[in-house]
Structures are given as structure tokens and as C-alpha cells.
C-alpha positions as CSV (number, residue, x, y, z in Angstrom):
1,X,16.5,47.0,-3.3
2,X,14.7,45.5,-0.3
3,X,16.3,42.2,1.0
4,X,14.6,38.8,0.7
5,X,13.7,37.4,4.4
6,X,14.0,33.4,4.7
7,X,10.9,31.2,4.7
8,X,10.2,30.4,8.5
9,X,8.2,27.4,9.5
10,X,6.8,26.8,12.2
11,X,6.9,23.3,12.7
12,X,4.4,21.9,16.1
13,X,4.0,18.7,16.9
14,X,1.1,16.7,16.4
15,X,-1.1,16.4,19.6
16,X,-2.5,12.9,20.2
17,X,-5.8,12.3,21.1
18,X,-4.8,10.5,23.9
19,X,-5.5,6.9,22.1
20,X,-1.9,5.3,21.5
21,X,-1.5,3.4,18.7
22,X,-1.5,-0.7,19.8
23,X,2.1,-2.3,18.4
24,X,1.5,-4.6,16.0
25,X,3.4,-7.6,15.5
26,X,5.3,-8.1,12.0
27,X,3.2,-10.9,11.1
28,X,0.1,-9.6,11.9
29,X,0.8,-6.3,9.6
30,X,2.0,-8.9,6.8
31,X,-1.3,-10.4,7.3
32,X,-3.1,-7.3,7.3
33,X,-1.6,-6.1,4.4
34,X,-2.5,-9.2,2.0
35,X,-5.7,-9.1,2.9
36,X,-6.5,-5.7,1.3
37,X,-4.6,-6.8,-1.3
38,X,-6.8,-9.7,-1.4
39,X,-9.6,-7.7,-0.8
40,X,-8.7,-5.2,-3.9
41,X,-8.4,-8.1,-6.2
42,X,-11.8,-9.4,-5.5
43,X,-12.9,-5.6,-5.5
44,X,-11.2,-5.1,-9.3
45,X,-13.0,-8.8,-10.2
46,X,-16.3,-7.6,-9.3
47,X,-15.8,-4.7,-10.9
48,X,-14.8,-6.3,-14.3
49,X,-17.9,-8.7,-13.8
50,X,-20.4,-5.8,-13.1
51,X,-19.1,-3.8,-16.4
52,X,-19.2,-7.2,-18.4
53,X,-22.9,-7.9,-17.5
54,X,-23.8,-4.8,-18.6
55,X,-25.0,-3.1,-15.2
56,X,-24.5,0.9,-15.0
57,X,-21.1,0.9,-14.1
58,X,-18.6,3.8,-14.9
59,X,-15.3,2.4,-17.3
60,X,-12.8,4.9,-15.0
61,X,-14.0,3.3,-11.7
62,X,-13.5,-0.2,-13.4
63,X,-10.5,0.4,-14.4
64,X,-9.1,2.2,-11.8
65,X,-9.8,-0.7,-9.9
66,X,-8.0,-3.0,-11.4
67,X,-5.0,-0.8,-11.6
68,X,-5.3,-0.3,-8.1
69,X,-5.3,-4.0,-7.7
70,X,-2.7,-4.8,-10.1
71,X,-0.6,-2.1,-8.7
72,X,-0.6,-3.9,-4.8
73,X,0.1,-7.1,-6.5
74,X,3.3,-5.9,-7.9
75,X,4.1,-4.3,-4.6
76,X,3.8,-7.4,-2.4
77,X,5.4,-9.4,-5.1
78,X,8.7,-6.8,-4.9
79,X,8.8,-7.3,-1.6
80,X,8.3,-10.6,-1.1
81,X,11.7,-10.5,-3.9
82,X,13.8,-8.5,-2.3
83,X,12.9,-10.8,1.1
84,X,14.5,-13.6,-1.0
85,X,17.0,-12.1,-1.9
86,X,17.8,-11.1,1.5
87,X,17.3,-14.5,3.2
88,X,19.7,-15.9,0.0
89,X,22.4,-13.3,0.8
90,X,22.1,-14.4,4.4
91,X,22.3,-17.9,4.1
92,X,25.7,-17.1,2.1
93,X,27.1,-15.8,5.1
94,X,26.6,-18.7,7.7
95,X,30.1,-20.8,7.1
């Protein structure tokens, strides 16, 4: 019976294309970040306010939108939880 051989990968590294990425500063990427979500709320609104006036909009896309938008709205609101949390649990620790 023949022998299996082990799966080999050959794992490269990604080449840049010579353009390094700018850092960004913590609260600019929180700022960044609520704005889509922002923006996908007003996106899921309009949405709902096209399919309700009756223009020729597809139900999926509508409501893919708002799950979209209702789905970044539960992730920012986790977060911005379990940043609570943590600042609580700190604050505990200073005497």
C-alpha cells in the first residue's frame, strides 16, 4: 500500500507595492469606523424608504441592508461594553 505524503505549503510572503500603509491614530480609526456605521444606517433607512414608496427595489437588497446595518450596530455597541467594563475594572484597581 503506497504511503500518504504530507500536504506541503508553500507559504511567500506578500510583496508590497511599494505604498506603506500611513499609521493611523486610535481615534481616528474609531472615527472612521462609526461613520460607516453611520453611513450603513442611513444606507438601510433609505433602503426601507425606497421599498415603502413603492419604487423598483429588490426585498433581499432591502433587507440585507438593514441586517448589515443592524449587525455594525451591535458590534460597536459590544465594544463600546466591554470598553466599560474595562475602564470599571480599572478604576477598581487605583487605591
Amino acid at each position: 500500500m503506497p504511503s500518504i505524503e504530507p500536504i506541503r505549503f508553500d507559504i511567500k510572503p506578500i510583496k508590497s507595492n511599494g505604498k506603506e500603509k500611513e499609521e493611523v491614530s486610535f481615534a481616528e480609526f474609531l472615527k472612521e469606523s462609526l461613520e460607516k456605521v453611520n453611513q450603513l444606517q442611513i444606507e438601510a433607512n433609505n433602503a426601507v424608504t425606497a421599498f415603502s414608496m413603492g419604487e423598483d427595489i429588490d426585498i433581499h437588497r432591502v433587507m440585507i441592508a438593514i441586517e448589515r446595518a443592524n449587525l455594525s450596530l451591535s458590534i460597536v455597541t459590544e465594544i463600546r461594553n466591554r470598553l466599560l467594563d474595562a475602564y470599571h475594572e480599572i478604576m477598581r484597581m487605583v487605591p
